[in-house]
C-alpha positions in Angstrom: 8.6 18.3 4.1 6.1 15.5 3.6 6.2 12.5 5.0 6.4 10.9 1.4 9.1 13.1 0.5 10.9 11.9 3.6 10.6 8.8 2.8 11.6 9.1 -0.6 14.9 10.8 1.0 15.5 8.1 3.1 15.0 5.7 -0.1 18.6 7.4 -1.8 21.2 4.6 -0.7 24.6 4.6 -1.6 23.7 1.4 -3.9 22.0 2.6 -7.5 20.4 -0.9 -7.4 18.4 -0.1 -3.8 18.2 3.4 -5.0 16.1 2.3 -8.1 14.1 -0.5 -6.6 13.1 1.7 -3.8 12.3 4.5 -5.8 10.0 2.9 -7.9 8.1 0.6 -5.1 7.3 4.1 -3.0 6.2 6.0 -6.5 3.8 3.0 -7.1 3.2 1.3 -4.1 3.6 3.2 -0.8 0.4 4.6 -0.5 -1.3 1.3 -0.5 0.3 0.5 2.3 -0.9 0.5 6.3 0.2 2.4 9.0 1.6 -1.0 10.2 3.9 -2.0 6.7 4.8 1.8 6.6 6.6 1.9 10.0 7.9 -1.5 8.9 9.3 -0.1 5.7 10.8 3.3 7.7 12.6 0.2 9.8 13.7 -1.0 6.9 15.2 1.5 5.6 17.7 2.0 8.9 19.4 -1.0 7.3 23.0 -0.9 6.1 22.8 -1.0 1.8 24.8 -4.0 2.5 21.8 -6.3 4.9 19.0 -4.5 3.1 20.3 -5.9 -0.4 20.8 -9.3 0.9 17.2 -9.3 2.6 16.5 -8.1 -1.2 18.2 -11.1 -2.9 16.7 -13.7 -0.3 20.1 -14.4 1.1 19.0 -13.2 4.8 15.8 -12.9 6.5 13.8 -9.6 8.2 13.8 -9.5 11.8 10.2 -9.3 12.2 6.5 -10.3 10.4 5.7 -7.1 8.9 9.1 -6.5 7.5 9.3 -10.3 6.1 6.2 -9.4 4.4 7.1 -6.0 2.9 10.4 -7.5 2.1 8.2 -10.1 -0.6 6.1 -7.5 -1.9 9.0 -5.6 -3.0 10.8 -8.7 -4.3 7.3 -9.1 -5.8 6.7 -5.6 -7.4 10.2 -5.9 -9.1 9.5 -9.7 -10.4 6.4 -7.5 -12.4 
């Protein structure tokens, strides 16, 4: 299995909402990214649907830099 294909696995939530924002930011975006925001984005993904929806909605904030930062450009990329 690729490691985009693993990724896109890890993407299916149990929340249609993440499932379909997730999907589409690694179809258009996740090969843009560095070595550095994809790690962050493989940490984000180890979230509960519940905290990674609220990081989502701006309710709660990432634990680190890199995933504050990946957490605005997907805000960002659904905003387009």
């Amino acid at each position: 299995m690729s490691e985009k294909a693993r990724i896109r696995w890890l993407c299916r939530r149990g929340m249609k909402e993440l499932d379909v924002l997730l999907e589409r930011f690694v179809n258009s975006d996740y090969d843009s990214l560095s070595a550095a925001q994809h790690e962050a984005f493989v940490n984000l993904l180890h979230y509960e649907d519940p905290d990674l929806w609220v990081l989502f909605m701006g309710r709660a904030e990432a634990e680190t830099p890199e995933q504050a930062e990946l957490v605005e450009r997907i805000r960002e990329f659904e905003r387009v």
